[in-house]
C-alpha positions as CSV (number, residue, x, y, z in Angstrom):
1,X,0.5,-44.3,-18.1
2,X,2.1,-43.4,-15.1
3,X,0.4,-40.0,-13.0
4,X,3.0,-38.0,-11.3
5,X,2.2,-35.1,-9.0
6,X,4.5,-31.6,-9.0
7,X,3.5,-30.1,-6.0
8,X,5.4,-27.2,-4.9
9,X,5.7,-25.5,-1.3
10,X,7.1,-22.0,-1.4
11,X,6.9,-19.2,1.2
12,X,5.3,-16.0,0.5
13,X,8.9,-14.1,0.7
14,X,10.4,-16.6,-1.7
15,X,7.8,-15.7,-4.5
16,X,7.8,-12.1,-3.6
17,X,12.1,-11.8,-3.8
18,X,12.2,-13.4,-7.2
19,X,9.4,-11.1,-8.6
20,X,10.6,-7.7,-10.3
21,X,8.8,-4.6,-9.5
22,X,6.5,-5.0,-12.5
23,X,5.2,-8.1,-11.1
24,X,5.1,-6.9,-7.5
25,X,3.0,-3.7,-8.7
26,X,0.5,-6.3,-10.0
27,X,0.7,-8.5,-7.0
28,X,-0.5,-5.4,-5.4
29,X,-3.1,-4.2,-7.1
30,X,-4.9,-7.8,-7.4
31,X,-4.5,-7.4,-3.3
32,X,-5.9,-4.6,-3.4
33,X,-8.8,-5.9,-5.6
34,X,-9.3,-8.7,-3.3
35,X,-9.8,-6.6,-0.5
36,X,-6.9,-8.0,1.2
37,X,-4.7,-4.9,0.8
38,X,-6.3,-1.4,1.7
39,X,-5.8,1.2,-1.4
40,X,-3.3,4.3,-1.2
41,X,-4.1,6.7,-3.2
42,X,-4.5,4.3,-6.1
43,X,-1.6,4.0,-7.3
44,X,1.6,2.1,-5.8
45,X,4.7,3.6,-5.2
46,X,8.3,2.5,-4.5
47,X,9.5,3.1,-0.7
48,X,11.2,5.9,0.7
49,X,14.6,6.0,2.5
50,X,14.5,9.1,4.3
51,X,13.9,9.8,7.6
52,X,11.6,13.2,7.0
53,X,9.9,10.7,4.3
54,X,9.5,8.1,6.6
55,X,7.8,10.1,9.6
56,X,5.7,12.4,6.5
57,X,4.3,8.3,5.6
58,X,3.4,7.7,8.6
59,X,1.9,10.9,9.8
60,X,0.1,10.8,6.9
61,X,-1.3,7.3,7.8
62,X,-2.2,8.3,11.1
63,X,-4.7,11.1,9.5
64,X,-5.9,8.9,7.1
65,X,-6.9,6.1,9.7
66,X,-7.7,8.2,12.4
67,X,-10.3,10.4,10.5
68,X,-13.5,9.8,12.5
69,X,-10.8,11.5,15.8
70,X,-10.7,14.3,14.2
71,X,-13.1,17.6,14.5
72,X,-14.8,19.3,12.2
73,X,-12.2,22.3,12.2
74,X,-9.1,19.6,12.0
75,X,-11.0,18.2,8.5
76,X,-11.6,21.2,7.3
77,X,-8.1,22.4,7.3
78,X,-7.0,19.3,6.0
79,X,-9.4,19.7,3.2
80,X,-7.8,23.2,2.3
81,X,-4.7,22.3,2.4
82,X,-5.1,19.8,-0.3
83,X,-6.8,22.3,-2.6
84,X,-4.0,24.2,-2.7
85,X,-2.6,21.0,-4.5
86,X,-3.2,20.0,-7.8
């Protein structure tokens, strides 16, 4: 019998743009689980549009990877801050 091979070459972005959002949040988390994606607050969420979103994301970002920059006065206001939060 004959043995015929299917292989298949995609790019990443073809998968990704024929995946709905269900499927991309579990791309994601297996990422995540891999260790090739860092985690955000556990959970994934879709992306903003606005501009005051956009520059809260990324000042947010800045904190979170700059942490060991900041002093101890800087952290613990930061910490307050977030208990005011439930």
């Amino acid at each position: 019998m004959p043995d015929f091979s299917t292989d298949i070459e995609i790019e990443p972005w073809e998968y990704i743009s024929e995946c709905n959002r269900h499927e991309i949040d579990e791309l994601i988390e297996s990422l995540i689980e891999n260790g090739h994606l860092s985690e955000f607050n556990g959970k994934v969420t879709p992306k903003k549009e606005g501009v005051m979103d956009l520059e809260w994301d990324e000042s947010l970002m800045k904190i979170r990877n700059s942490r060991h920059l900041l002093s101890n006065e800087d952290e613990y206001l930061i910490i307050e801050i977030s208990k005011k939060l439930v």
